[in-house]
N, C-alpha and C positions, 0 to 999 in steps of 0.2 A: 696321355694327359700330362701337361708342363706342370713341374714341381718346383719350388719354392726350397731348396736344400740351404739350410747353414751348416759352414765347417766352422765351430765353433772350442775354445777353450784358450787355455794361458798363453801370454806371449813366449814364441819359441816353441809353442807343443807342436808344430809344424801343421798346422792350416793350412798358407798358400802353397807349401810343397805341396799335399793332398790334392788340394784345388786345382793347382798346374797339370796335375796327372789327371786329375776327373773329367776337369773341363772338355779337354778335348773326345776324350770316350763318350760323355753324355753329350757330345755337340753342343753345347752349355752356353748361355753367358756367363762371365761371371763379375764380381761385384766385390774386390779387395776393399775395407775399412781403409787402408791408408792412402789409395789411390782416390778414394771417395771423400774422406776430409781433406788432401790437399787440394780438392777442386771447388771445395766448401771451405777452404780458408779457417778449419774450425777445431782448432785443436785443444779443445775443452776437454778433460777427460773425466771432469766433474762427474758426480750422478745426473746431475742435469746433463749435462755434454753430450755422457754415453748414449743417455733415453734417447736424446737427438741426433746421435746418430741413428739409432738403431729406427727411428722413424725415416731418417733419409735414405736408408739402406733397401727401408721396406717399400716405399716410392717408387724408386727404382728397379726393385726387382716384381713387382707388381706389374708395373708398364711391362716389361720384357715376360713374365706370365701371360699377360693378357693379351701377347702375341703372339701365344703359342713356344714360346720358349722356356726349358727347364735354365732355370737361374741357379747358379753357386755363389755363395755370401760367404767367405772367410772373414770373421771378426770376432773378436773376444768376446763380445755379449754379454757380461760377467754374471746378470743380474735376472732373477727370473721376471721382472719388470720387463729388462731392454729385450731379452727372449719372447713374451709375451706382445711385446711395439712391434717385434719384426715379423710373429708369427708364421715361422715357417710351415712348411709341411713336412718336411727331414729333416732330424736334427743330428749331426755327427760329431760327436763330444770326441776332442781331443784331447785324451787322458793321459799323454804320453810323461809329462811333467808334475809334482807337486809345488813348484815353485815358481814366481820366473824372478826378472831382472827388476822390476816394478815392486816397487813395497806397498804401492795404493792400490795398483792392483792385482797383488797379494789379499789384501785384504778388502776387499768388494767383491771380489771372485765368491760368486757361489756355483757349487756344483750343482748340475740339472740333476733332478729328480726324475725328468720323463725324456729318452732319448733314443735313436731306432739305432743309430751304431755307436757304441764305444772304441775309441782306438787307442788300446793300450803298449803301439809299440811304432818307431819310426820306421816305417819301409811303404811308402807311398806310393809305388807300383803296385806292389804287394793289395795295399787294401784298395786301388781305386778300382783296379779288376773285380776285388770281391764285390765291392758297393754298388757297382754300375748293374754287377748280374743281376744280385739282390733287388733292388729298384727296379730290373727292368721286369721282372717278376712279378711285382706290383702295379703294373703301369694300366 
């Protein structure tokens, strides 16, 4: 069954590194935030902004669900709102970082409460092997 995965967490926790290594293991689309508002022209990153990304993201990865494709979503998601718009079905928190470069979104950053992986360490090989077994486990 096709799943709906967010790699999600701070800018710099290494999302699209993850992503680049998963993609290809799960046959995946995938769906980069910043490849997705430059084609949306929309570089709001207001709380309004985020939500509409995280609606556009989920548009997208929906169509490509509903064609039988498992979709990967790297995006920062900050907000259990914009989590909640994109509803995924895997969430993988990238917890590699306490900070990042972003002072707004420093502080709009919430940590998820419910998430199937945590990634507490940079080596994206390392975990996309683990995550792919794990999933396919579930599948």
């Amino acid at each position: 069954m096709a799943k709906k995965i967010l790699i999600m967490g701070l800018p710099g926790s290494g999302k699209t590194t993850l992503a680049s290594k998963l993609v290809p293991i799960m046959k995946a689309k995938w769906l980069n935030a910043d490849k997705i508002r430059s084609k949306a022209n929309d570089w709001d990153f207001s709380f309004e902004g985020r939500n509409r990304q995280a609606i556009r993201m989920a548009e997208f990865a929906n169509e490509y669900k509903k064609k039988g494709f498992h979709v990967i979503a790297d995006f920062i998601c900050p907000t259990p709102e914009a989590r909640k718009l994109f509803n995924p079905d895997v969430i993988i928190w990238m917890n590699t970082i306490k900070k990042s470069r972003f002072d707004d979104t420093n502080e709009m950053f919430v940590n998820p409460d419910k998430f199937d992986f945590e990634i507490n360490s940079k080596n994206a090989e390392y975990w996309a092997l683990k995550i792919s077994k794990a999933l396919s486990k579930i599948e």
